[in-house]
C-alpha positions as CSV (number, residue, x, y, z in Angstrom):
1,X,58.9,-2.8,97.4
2,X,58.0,0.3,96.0
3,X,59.4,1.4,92.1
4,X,62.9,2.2,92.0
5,X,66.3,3.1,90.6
6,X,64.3,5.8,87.6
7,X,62.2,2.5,87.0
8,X,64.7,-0.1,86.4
9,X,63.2,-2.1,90.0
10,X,59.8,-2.6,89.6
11,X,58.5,-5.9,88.7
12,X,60.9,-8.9,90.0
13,X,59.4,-9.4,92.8
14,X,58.6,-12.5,94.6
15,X,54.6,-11.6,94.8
16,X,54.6,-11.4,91.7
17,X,56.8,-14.4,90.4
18,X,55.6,-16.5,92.8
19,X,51.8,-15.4,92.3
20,X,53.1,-16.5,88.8
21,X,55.0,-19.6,89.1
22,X,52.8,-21.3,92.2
23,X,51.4,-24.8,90.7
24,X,48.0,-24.7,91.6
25,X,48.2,-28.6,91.8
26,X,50.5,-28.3,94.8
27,X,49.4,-28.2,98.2
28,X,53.1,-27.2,99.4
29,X,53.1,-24.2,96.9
30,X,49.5,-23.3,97.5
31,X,50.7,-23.3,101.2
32,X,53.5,-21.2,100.8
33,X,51.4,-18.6,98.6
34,X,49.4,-18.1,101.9
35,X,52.0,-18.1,104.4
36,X,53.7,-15.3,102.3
37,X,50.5,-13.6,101.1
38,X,51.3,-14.6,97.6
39,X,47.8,-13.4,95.6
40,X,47.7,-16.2,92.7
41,X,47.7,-14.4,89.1
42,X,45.6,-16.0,86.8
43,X,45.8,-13.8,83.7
44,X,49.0,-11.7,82.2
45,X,48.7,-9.5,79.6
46,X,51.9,-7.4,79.0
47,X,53.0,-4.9,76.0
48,X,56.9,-4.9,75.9
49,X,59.0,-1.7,75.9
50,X,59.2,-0.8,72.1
51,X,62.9,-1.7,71.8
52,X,62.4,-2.2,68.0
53,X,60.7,1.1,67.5
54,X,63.5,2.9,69.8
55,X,66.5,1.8,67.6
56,X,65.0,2.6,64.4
57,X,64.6,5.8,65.9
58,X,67.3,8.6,63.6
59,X,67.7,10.2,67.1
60,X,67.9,7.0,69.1
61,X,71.3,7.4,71.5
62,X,72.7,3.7,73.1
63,X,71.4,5.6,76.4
64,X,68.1,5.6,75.1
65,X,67.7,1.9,73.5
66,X,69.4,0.8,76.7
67,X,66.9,2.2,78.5
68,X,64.1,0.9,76.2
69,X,65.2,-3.0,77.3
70,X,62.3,-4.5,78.8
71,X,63.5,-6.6,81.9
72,X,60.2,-7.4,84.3
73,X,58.0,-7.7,81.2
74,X,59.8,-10.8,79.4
75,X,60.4,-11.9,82.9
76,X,56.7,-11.8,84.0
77,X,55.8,-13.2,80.2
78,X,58.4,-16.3,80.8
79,X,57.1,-17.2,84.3
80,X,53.5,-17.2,83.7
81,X,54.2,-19.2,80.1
82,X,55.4,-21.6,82.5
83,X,52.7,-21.9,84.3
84,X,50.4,-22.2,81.7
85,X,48.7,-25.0,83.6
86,X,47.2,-22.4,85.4
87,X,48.0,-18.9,83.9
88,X,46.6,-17.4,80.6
89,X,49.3,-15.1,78.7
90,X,48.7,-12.8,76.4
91,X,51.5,-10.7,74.3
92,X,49.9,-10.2,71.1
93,X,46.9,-7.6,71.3
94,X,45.3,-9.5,68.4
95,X,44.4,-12.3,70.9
96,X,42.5,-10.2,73.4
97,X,39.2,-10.7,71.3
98,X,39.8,-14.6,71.2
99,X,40.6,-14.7,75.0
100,X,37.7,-12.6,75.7
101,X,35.4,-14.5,74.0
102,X,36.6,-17.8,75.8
103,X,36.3,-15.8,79.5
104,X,32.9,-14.7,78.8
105,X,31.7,-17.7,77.7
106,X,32.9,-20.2,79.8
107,X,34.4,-18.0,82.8
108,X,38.4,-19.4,82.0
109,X,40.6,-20.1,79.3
110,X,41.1,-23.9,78.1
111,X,44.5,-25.7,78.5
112,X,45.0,-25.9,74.7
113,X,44.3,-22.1,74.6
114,X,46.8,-21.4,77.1
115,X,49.5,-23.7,75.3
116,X,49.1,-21.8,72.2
117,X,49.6,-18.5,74.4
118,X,52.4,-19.6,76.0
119,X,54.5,-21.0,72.7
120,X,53.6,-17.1,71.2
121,X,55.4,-16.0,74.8
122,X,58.4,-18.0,74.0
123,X,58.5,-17.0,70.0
124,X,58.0,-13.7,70.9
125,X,60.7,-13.5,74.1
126,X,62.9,-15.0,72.2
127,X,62.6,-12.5,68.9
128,X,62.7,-9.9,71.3
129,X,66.0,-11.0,72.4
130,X,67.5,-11.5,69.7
131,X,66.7,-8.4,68.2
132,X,68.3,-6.6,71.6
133,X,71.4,-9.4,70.9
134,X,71.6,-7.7,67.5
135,X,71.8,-4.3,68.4
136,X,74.5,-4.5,71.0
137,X,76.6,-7.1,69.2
138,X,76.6,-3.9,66.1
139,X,77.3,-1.4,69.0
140,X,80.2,-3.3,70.2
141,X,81.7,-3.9,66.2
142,X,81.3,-7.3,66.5
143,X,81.2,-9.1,63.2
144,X,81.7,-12.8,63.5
145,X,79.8,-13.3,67.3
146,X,79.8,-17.5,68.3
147,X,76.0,-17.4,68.5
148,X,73.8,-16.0,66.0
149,X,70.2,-15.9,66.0
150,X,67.9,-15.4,63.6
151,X,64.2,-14.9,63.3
152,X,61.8,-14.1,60.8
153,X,58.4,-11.8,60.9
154,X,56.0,-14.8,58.4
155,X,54.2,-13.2,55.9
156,X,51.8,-14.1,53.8
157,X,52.0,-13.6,49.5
């Protein structure tokens, strides 16, 4: 499928997902890659929209920070962090160099490597949610919502 809808339809796509989300331990999913023409994806590397930088925008319009919700990028981020048997992730520019250095020297990525990638995927998903939970649980003048969530940027003294 080609882009559509100003950009909203893009990325949810079963070649992609499923390029994603195939186990390459599985002969049945391995199969059904090839009777689809699935292309396995072995690496993801994926730069959200800036929600956070939209909203502390003085301009910034609900229009606009609804429009700066990343959908296919968490979504993309969440089924290859799945699949980390297989899939390296990477959400944090600050691990391309460590990454790198692992492809060029050994031509992949080590399980424990991937792990640690993939629990960054779900910290940062998850931050990234909540920070879009905040904002429209303000818009809407909500001010005792059932489920609050909380995260926390660590610093160091």
């Amino acid at each position: 499928f080609p882009e559509m809808m100003d950009g909203r339809v893009k990325t949810l796509h079963p070649n992609i997902h499923g390029g994603l989300l195939a186990r390459r331990d599985r002969d049945s999913h391995l199969q059904s890659a090839r009777e689809n023409n699935i292309e396995l994806i072995d690496l993801v590397v994926v730069n959200l929209y800036p929600f956070k930088e939209t909203i502390l925008r003085p301009d910034v319009t609900y229009d606009l920070a609804v429009e700066n919700v990343d959908i296919g990028g968490p979504s993309m981020l969440r089924s290859a962090a799945k699949n980390h048997a297989s899939v390296t992730i990477i959400v944090d520019p600050s691990d391309y160099p460590l990454v790198l250095a692992e492809l060029t020297e050994t031509g992949n990525t080590t399980y424990e490597m991937r792990q640690r990638l993939a629990a960054k995927v779900f910290r940062h998903t998850a931050a990234y949610d909540a920070l879009i939970a905040d904002y429209f649980t303000t818009q809407v003048g909500e001010n005792k919502p059932e489920k609050l969530t909380l995260t926390y940027d660590l610093k160091q003294a």
